[in-house]
PAZAPA-4460 file (N, C-alpha, C; in steps of 0.05 Angstrom, whole numbers, plus 32768, in hexadecimal, padded with zeros to 4 digits):
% residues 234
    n_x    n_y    n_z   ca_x   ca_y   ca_z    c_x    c_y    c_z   seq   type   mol
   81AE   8571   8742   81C4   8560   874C   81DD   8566   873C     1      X     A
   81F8   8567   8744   8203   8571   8736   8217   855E   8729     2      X     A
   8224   855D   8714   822F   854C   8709   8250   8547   8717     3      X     A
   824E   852D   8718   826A   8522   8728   8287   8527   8721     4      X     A
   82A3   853A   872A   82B0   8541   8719   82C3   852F   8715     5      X     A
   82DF   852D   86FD   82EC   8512   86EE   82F6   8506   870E     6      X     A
   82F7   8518   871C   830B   8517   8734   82FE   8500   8741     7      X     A
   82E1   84FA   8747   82D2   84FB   875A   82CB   84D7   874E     8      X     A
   82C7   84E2   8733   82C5   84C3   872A   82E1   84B0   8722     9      X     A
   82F4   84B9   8723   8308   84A9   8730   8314   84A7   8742    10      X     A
   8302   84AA   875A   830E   84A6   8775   82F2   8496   8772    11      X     A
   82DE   849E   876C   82C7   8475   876D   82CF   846C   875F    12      X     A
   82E0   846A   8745   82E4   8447   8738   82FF   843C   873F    13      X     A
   8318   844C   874C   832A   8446   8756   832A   842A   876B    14      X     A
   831D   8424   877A   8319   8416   878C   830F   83F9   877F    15      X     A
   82FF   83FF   8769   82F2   83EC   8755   8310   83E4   873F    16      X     A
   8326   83F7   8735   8337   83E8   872A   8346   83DC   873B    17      X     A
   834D   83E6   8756   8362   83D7   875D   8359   83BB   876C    18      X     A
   8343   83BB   8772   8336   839C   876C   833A   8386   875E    19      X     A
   8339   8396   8747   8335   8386   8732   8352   837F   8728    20      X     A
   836B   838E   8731   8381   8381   872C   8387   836B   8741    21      X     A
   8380   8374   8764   8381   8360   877A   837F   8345   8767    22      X     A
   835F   834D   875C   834D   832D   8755   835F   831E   873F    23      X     A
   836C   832C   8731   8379   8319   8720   8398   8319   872F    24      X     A
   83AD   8327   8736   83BF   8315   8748   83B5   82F5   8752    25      X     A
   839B   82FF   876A   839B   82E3   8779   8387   82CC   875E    26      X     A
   837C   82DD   874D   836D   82BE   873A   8388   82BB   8729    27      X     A
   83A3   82C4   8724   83B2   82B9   8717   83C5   82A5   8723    28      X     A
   83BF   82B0   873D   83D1   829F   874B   83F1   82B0   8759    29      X     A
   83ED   82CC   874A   8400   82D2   8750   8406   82D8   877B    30      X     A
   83F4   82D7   8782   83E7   82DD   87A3   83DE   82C7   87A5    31      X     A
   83E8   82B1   87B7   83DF   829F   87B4   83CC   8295   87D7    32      X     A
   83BB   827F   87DA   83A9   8281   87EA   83BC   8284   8803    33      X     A
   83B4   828B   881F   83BF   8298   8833   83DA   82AD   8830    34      X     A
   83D6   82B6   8816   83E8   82CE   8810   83E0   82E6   8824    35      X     A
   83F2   82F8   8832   83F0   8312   8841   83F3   8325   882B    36      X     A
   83D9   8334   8827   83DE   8350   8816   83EE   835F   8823    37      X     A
   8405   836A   881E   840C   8387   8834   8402   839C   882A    38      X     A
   83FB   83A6   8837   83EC   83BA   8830   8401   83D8   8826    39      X     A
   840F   83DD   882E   8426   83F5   8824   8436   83E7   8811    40      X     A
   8437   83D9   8808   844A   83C8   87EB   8431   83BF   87DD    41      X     A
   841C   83C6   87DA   8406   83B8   87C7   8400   83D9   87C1    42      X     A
   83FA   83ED   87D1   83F4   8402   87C9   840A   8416   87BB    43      X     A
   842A   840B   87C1   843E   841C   87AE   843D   8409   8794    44      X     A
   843B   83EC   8794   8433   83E9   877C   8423   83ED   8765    45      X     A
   8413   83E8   8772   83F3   83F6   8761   83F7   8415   875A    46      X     A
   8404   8427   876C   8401   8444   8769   83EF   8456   8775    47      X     A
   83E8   8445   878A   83C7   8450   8793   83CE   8458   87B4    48      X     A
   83BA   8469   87C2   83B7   846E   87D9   83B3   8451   87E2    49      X     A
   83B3   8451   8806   83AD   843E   880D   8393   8445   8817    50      X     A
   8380   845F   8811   835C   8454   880F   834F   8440   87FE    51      X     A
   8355   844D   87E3   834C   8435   87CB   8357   841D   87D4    52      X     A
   836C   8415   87E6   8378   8400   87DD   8369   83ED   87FC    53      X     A
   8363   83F8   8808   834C   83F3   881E   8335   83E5   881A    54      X     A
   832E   83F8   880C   830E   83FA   87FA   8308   83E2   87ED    55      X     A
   832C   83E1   87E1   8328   83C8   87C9   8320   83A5   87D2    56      X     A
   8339   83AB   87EE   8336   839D   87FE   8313   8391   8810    57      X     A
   830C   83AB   8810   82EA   8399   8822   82E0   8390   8809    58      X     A
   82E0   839A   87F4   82CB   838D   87CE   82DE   836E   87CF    59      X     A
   82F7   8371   87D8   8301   8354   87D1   82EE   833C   87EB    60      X     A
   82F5   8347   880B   82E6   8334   880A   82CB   832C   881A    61      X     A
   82BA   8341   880B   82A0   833B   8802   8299   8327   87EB    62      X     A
   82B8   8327   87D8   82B2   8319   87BF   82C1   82FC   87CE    63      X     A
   82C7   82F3   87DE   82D1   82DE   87E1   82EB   82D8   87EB    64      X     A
   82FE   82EA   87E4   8317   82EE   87D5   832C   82EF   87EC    65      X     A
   832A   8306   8805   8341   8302   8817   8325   8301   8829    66      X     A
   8335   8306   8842   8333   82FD   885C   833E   831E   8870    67      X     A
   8330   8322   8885   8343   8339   8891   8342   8332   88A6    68      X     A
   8362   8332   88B7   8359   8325   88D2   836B   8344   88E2    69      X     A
   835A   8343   88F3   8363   8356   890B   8375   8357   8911    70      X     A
   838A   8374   890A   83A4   8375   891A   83BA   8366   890E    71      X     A
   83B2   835D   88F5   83CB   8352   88E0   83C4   834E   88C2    72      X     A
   83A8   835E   88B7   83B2   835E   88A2   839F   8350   888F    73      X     A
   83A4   8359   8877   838C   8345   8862   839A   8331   8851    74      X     A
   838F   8316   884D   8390   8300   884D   838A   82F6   8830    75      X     A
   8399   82F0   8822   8389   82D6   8808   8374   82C7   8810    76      X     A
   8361   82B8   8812   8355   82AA   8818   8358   8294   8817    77      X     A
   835A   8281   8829   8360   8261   882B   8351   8247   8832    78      X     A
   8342   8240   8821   8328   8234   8823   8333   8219   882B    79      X     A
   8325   8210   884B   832A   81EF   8849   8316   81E2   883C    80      X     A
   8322   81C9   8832   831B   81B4   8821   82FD   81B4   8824    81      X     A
   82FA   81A8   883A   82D7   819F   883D   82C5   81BF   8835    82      X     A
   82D0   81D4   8830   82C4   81F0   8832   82C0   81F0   880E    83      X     A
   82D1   81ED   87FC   82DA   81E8   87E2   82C6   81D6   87DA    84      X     A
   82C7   81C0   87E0   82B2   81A3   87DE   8297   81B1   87D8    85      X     A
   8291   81BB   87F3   8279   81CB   87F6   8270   81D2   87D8    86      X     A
   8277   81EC   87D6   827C   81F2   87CB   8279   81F4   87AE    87      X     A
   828A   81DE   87AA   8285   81CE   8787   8268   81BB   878E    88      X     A
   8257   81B0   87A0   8243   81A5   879E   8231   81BF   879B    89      X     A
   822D   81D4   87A4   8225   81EB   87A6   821D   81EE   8782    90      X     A
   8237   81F4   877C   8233   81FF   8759   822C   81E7   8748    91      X     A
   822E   81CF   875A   8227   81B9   8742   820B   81C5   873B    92      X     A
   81F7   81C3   8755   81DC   81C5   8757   81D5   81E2   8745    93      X     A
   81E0   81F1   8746   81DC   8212   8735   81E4   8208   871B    94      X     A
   81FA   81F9   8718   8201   81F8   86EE   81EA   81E6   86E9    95      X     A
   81E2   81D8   86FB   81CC   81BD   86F1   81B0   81D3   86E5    96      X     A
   81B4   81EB   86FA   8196   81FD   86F4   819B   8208   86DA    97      X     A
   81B6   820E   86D5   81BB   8220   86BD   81B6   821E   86A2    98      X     A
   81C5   81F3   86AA   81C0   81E8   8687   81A2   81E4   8687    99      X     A
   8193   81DE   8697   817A   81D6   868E   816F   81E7   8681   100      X     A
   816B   820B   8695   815F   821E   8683   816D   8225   866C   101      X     A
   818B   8221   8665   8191   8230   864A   8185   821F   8638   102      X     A
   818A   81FE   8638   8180   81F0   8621   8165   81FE   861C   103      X     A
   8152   8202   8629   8138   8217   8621   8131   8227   8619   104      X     A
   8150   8237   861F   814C   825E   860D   8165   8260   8602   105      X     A
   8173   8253   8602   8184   8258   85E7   8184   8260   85CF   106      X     A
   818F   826E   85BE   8189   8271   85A1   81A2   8268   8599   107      X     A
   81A2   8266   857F   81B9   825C   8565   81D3   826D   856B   108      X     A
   81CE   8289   856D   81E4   82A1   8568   81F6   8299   858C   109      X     A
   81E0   8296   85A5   81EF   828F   85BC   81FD   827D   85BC   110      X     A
   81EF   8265   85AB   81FF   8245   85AA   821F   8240   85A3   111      X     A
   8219   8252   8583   8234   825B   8577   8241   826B   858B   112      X     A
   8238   827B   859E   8252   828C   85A9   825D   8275   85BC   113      X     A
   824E   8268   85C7   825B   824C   85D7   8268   8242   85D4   114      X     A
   8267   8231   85B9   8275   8222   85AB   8294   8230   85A2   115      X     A
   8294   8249   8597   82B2   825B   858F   82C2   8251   85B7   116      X     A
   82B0   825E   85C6   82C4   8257   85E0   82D1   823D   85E2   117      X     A
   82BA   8228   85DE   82C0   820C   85E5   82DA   8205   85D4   118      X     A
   82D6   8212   85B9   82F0   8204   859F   8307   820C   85AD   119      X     A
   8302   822E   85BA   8320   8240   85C4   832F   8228   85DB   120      X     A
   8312   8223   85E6   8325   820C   8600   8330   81F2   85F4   121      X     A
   831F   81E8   85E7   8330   81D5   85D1   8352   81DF   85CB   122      X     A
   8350   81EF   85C0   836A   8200   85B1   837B   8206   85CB   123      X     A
   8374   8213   85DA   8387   820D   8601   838B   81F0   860B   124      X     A
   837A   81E3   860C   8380   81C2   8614   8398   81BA   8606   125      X     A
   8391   81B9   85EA   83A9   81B0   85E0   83C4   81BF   85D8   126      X     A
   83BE   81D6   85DF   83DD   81E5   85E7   83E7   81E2   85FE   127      X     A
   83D5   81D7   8610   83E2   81D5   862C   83E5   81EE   8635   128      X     A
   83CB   81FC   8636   83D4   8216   8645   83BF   8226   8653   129      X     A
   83C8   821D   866F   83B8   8226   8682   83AE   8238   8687   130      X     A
   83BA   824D   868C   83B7   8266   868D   8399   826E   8674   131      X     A
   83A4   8261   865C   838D   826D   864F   837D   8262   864B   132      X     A
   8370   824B   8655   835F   8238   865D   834F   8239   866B   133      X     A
   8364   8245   8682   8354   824A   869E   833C   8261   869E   134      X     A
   834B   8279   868C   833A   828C   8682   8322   828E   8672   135      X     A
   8324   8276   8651   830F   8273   8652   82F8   825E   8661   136      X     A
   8300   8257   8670   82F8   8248   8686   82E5   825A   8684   137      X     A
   82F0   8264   869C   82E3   8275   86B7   82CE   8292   869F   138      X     A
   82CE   8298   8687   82C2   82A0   866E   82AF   8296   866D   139      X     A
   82AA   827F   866A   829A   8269   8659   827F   8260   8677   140      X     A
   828B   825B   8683   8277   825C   869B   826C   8274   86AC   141      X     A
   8279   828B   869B   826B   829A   86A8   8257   82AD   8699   142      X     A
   8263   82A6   8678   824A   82AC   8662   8236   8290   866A   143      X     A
   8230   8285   8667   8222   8276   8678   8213   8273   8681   144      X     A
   8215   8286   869E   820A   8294   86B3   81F9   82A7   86A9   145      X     A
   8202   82BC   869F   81F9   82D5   868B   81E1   82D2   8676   146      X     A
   81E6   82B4   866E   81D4   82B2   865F   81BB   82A4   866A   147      X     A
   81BB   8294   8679   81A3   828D   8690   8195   82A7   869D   148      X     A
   819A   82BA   8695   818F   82D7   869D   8185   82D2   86BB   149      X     A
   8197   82C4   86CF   818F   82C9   86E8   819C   82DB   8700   150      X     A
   819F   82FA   8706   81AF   830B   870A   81B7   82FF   8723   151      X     A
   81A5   82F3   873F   81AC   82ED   8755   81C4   82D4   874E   152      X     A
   81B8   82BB   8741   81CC   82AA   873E   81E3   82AF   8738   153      X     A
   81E5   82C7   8720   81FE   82C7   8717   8211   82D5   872E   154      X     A
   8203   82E6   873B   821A   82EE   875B   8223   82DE   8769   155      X     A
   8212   82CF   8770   8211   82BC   8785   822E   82A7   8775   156      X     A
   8224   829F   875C   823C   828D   8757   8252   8295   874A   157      X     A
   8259   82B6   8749   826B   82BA   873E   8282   82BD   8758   158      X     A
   826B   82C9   8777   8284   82C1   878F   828D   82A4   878C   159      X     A
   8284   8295   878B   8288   8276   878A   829F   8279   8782   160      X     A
   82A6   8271   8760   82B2   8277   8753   82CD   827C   8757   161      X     A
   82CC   829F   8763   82E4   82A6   876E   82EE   829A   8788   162      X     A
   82DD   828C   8798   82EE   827A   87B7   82EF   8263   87A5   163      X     A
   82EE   8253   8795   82FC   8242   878D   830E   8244   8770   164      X     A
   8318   8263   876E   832C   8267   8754   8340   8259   875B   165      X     A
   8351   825C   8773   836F   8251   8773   8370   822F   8771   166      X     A
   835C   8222   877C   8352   820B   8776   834E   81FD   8765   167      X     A
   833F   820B   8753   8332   8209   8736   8357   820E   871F   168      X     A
   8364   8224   8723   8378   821F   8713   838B   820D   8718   169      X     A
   838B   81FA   872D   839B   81EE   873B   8393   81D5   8724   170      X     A
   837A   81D6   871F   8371   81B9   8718   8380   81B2   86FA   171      X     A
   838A   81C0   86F2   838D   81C3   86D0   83A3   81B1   86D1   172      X     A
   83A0   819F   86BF   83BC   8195   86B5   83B3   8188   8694   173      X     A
   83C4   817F   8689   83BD   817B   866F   83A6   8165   866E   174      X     A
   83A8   814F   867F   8396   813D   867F   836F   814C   8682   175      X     A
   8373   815C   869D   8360   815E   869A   8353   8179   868B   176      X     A
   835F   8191   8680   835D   819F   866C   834F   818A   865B   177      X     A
   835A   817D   8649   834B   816A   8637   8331   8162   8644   178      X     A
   832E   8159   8659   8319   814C   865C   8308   8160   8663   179      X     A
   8306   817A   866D   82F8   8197   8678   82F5   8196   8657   180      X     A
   82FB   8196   8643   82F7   81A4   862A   82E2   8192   8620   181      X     A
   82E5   8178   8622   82C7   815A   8615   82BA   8166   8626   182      X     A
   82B3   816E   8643   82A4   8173   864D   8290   8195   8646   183      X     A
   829F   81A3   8645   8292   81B3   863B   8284   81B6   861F   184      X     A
   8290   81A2   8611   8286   819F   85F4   8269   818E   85F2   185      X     A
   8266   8180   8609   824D   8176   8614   823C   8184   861F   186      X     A
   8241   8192   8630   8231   81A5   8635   8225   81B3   8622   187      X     A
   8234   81CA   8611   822A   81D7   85FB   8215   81C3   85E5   188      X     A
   821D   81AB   85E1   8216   8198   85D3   81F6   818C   85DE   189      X     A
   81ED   8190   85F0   81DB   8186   85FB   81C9   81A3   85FE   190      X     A
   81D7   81B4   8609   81C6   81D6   8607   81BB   81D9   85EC   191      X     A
   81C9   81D4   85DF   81C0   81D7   85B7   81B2   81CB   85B1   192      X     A
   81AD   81B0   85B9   819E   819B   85B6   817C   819B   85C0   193      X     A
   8182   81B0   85CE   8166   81BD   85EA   815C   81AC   85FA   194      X     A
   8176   818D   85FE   8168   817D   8612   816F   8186   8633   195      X     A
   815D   8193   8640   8167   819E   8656   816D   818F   8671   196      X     A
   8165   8174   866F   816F   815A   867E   8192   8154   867B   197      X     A
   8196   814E   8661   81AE   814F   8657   81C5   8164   865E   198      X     A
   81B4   8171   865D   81CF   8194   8663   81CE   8193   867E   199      X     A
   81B6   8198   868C   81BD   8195   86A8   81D0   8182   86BC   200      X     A
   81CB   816C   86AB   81D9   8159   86B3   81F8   815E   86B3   201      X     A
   81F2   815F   8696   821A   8164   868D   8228   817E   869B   202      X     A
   8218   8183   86A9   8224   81AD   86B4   8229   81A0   86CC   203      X     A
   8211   818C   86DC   8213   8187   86EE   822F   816A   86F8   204      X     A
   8231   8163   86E6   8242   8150   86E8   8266   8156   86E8   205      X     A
   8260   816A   86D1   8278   817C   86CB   828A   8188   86E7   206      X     A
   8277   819A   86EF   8279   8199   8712   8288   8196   8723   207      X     A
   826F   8175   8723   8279   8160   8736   8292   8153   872F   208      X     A
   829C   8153   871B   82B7   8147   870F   82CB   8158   8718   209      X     A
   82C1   8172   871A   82D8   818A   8723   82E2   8182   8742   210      X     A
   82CF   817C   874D   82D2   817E   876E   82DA   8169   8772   211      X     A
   82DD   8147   8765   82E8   8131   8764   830C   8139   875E   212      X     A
   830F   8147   874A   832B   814F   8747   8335   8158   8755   213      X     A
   832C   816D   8765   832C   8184   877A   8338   8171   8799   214      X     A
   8328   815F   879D   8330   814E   87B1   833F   813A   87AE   215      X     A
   834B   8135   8798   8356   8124   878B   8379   812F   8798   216      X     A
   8374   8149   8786   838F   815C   8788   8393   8166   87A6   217      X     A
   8380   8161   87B9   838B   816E   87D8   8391   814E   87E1   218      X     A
   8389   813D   87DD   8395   8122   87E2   83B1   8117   87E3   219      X     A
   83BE   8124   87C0   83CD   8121   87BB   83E5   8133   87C8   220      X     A
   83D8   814E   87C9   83E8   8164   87CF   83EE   8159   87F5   221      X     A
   83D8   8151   8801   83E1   8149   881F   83F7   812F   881D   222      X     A
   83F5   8122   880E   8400   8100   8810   8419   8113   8808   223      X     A
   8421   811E   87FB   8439   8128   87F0   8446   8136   87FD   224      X     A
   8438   8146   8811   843C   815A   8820   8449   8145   8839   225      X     A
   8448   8135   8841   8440   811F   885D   8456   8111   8856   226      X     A
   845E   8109   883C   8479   80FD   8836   8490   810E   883D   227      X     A
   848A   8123   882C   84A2   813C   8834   84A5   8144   8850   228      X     A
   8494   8140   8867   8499   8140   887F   84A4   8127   888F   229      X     A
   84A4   8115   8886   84B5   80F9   8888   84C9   80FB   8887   230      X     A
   84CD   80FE   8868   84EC   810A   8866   84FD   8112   8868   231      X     A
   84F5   812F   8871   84FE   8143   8889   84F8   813C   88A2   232      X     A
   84F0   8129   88B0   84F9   8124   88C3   8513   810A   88C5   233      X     A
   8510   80FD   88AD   8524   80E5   88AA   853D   80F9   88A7   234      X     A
***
């Protein structure tokens, strides 16, 4: 069999980077949900053909991420509410599986790496800063995952994940940063402890508090939205 030339293997991982910049535009927010990729201004940016940039396109959404609709084009993804909900009850039930088994196989050296994340989000909460919060966020739950050594789960909930990123960064504000930070300090706190009732709980509750905020914020965002159309019509 003959060995693959430099050429050959960057025309297979090409398709895999420009993914992976798509994925952080739309998880930063910079593409935001029902954003239109164009497709000839995304590929002179990037620098790329528009095959890779195709390619990149079906890995995005397999992963969740856009949408392709016939005869106009690929799509950010725009999750309605009740789909989101879903959703977060979905991963409650999976983090509930997660804390139980880590409190079980945990060691000291995993605990400590936990705990360094948990302090970092501490240290973001009270800088007030999202962006780097959000990151070790979305870090911390997905070492996590990794460490529950379950390969199916961790796919399964890392699409999750990404259909509710723009959502999930939406939620941040200083109030609840602080309170995402006691919460995860419980978690880890109860994993270390090896009570696997406790962790489960607290992963699972954690969650459910997400998806309470989550509906909290499209509430607010419609009531707000519904004024401003008053308005403009007054």
């Amino acid at each position: 069999m003959s060995t693959p030339t430099i050429a050959q293997l960057q025309g297979t991982s090409l398709p895999s980077l420009v993914q992976t910049e798509i994925e952080r535009m739309i998880l930063s927010g910079e593409l935001g949900a029902g954003a239109k990729l164009p497709e000839a201004a995304l590929a002179a940016q990037l620098g790329v053909s528009r095959g890779p940039l195709r390619e990149a396109f079906r890995m995005l959404e397999q992963a969740g991420l856009v949408r392709t609709e016939k005869n106009r084009g690929v799509f950010v993804r725009e999750l309605p509410i009740a789909e989101v909900l879903e959703i977060f009850e979905v991963r409650a039930m999976m983090d509930q599986y997660v804390g139980r088994k880590l409190a079980t196989t945990l060691k000291a050296p995993e605990v400590r790496e936990l705990r360094k994340l948990v302090d970092a989000m501490d240290s973001a909460a009270k800088a007030s800063d999202a962006n780097d919060f959000h990151q070790l966020n979305l870090q911390l739950h997905d070492r996590l995952l990794e460490l529950a050594g379950n390969a199916k789960l961790t796919a399964t909930y890392r699409k999750l994940i990404n259909e509710l990123s723009l959502h999930r960064r939406q939620n941040l504000t200083a109030e609840s940063m602080a309170i995402y930070a006691r919460e995860h300090r419980q978690i880890v706190k109860a994993i270390a402890a090896g009570d696997a009732e406790a962790a489960g709980d607290a992963m699972f509750q954690h969650t459910m508090n997400s998806r309470e905020r989550t509906l909290q914020n499209h509430v607010k965002a419609q009531q707000a939205q519904g004024a401003a159309n008053v308005a403009h019509l007054g």
